[in-house]
N, C-alpha and C positions, 0 to 999 in steps of 0.2 A: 632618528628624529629629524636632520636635516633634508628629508626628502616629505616627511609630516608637515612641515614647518609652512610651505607656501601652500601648501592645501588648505590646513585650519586657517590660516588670513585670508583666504579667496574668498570674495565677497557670496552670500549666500545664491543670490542671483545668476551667478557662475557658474556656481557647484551644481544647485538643482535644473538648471534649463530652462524651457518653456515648460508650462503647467503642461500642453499635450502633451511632450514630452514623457514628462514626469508623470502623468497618467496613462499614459502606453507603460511603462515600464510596469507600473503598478498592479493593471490589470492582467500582462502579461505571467507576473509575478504569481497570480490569481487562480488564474487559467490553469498555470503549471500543481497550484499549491491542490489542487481539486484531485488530480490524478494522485500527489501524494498521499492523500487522504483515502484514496479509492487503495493503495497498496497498503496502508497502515491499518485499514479496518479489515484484513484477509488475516492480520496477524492478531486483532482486536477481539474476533467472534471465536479465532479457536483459545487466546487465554482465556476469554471469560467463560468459556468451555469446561479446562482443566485444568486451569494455572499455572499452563506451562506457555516459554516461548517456542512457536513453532518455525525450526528452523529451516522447515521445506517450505515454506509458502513461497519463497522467490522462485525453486526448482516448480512449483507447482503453477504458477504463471509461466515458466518457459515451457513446460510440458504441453498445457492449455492449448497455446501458442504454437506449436509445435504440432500438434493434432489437428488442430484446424489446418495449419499450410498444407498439411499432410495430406488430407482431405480433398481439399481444392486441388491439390496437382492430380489426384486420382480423378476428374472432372464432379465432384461433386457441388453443386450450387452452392454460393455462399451461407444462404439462410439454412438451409441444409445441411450443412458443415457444423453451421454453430452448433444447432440442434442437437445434432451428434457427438458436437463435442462437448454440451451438458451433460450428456448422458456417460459420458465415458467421464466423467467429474462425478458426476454422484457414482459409478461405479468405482471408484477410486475411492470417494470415502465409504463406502459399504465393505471395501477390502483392508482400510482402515483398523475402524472400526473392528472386525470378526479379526485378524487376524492379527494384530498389534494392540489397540486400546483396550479391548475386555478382558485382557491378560493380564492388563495394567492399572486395575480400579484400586486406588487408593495405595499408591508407589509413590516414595519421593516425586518432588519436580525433577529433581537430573535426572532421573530414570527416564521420565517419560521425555526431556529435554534430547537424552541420550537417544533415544529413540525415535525421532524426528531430522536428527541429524542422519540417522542411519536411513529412514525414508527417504530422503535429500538426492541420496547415494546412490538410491536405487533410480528414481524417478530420473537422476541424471543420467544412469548408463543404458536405464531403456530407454529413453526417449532417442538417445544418440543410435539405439543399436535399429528403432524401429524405423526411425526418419530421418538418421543421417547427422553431421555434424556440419554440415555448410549453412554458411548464411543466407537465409529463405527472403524472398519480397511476398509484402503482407497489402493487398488491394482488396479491400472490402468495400470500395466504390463512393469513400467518403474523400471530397475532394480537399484538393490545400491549395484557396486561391485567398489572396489580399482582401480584405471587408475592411470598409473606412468606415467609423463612426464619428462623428465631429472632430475627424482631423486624425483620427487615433486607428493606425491602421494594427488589424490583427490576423492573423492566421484560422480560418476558414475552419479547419481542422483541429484547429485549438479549441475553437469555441467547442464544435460538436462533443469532442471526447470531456468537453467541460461539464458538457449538458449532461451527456451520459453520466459521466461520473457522480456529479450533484443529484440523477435523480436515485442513483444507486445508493449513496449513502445518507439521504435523507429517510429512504424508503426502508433502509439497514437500522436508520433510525429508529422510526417507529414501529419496526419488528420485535424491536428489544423494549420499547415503553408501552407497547400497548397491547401485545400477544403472551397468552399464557406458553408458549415457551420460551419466550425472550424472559420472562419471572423466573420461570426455570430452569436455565440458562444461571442466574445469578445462585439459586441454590446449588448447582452441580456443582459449580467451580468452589463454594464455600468448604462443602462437604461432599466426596460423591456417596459416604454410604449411608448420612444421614439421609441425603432425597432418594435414595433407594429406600430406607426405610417408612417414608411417606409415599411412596408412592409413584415417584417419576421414574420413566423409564429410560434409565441411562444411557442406553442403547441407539433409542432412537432420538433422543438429545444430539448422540454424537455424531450421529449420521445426517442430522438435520445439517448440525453446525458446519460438517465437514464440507456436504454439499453447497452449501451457501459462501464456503470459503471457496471451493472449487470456484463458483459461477462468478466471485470475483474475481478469483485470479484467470479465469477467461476472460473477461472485458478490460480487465488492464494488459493481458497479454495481447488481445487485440489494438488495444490503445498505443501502448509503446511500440508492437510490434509494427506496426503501418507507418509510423513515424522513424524507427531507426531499422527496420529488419527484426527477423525472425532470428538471433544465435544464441548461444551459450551465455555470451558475457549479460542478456536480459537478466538474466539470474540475478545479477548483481543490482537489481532496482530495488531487490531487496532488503540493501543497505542505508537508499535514502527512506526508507521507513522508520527508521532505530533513531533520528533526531525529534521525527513525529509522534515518535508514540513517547520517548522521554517527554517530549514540551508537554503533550496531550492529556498523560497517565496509558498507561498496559489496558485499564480495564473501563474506559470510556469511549462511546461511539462520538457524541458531543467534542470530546477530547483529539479526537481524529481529525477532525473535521479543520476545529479549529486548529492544530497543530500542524496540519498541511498549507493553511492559508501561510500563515505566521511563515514556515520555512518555505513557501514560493516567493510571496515578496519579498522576506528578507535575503536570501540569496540573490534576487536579480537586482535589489536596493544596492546591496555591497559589490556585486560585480562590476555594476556599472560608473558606481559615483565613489567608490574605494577602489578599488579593484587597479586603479593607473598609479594611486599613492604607494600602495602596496605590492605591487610588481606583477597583479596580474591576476587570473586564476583563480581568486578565492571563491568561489561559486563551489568548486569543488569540498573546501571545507570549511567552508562560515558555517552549514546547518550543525556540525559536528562539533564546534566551538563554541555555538550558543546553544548544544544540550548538553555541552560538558558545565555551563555555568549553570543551567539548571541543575544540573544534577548536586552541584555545591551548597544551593540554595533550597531548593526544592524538587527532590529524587522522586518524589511519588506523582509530579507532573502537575497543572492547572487543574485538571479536573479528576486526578487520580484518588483513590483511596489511603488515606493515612492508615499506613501499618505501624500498629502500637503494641509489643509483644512485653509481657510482664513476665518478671523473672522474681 
């Protein structure tokens, strides 16, 4: 407490800075929170899928990731890489699908949990066995110069992957509100054999879903990948998604959204203006401390679904 103690008396004026200041950080906070949202809703489309978490979606951004550098060192053009690398995403989920989920239509969630872990596994030892295990540089020709806006200087590159991200999960958005499989989508994860018994085709629900999960986890593997490299440890961005999708709820795209803002600026609020009281480094686990209080208060997220199970 006696290192608390001159922080909370520091005059307020002190603590927050100049207002740019304090709105550089916020936006920066912003910027960041947008790409989380962009990872949280790759895990968002396949629960409202199946009801399960899937625990390949970070191996499934490093693969992404991973085929496209792959690519480009083969001299393939970058637009051309991507392209190819959608296509090698939706064949991923079509091998999915036929050769793991339709074996698995109406199996507990651990089973099918179990089994995503086990995909993980795979997708991490091919990708290492196909392209290598070193860390790749990822130049997609999107630059990182300084942009001042009234005072509030940001990252060039920030913005961009901002834009992108925002228009992907907006667009994620109204996939799910306003397209007859985004409706279907909701009945599959409710039940899969009741909407097979209406009529939806499970199959290609799942191949939809998977694909769509692919193409996000290509654009965030390109995102982090240009920003920190192409390696293994990517995989692991997959763990800042698990405070967003607690704040957010499992089965909201809205919830994403917002639940990525919330853990961007909340993390670079505390790293900067806490972060000297408290020794340092909390950036690393303030999003994980404030979804563990959600979870005390309210497990099923801001925008989640209240499970009510009657006994």
């Amino acid at each position: 407490m006696g290192t608390l103690t001159p922080f909370l008396l520091t005059p307020f004026t002190e603590i927050w800075g100049s207002p740019v200041f304090f709105a550089e950080v916020v936006l920066t906070g912003l910027l960041t929170g947008v790409m989380y949202s962009l990872v949280a809703l790759g895990f968002v489309l396949i629960f409202k899928a199946s009801r399960v978490f899937n625990y390949a979606q970070g191996i499934m951004v490093l693969f992404a990731a991973l085929t496209l550098v792959g690519l480009m060192e083969h001299g393939v053009p970058v637009w051309l890489a991507i392209g190819l690398t959608i296509v090698v995403m939706v064949g991923l989920a079509v091998a999915v699908e036929r050769l793991m989920l339709r074996h698995l239509v109406n199996q507990p969630d651990i089973i099918l949990f179990m089994a995503t872990i086990g995909l993980a596994f795979f997708l991490e030892g091919f990708g290492e066995m196909v392209w290598g295990s070193n860390v790749k540089e990822l130049n997609i020709g999107i630059p990182d110069n300084p942009v001042e806006f009234g005072g509030i200087l940001l990252s060039s590159f920030d913005i961009i992957a901002a834009l992108t991200g925002a228009v992907m999960v907006f667009g994620l958005a109204l996939f799910f509100q306003k397209t007859a499989i985004g409706r279907a989508l909701r009945a599959v994860a409710d039940d899969h054999q009741a909407a097979l018994s209406v009529g939806i085709p499970l199959k290609t629900i799942w191949i939809t879903v998977w694909s769509v999960a692919g193409v996000v986890a290509l654009v965030t593997g390109i995102m982090w990948g240009a920003k920190s490299g192409v390696q293994f440890s990517l995989s692991l961005i997959a763990l800042k998604a698990l405070p967003v999708l607690i704040l957010g709820g499992f089965t909201s795209v809205p919830g994403a959204i917002i639940g990525g803002l919330i853990i961007g600026v909340g993390e670079k609020i505390a790293e900067i203006y806490w972060g000297p009281a408290l020794g340092g480094a909390i950036e690393n686990w303030f999003a994980y401390m404030l979804a563990m209080v959600f979870l005390l208060f309210r497990p099923q997220g801001l925008f989640g679904e209240r499970i009510i199970e009657r006994v």
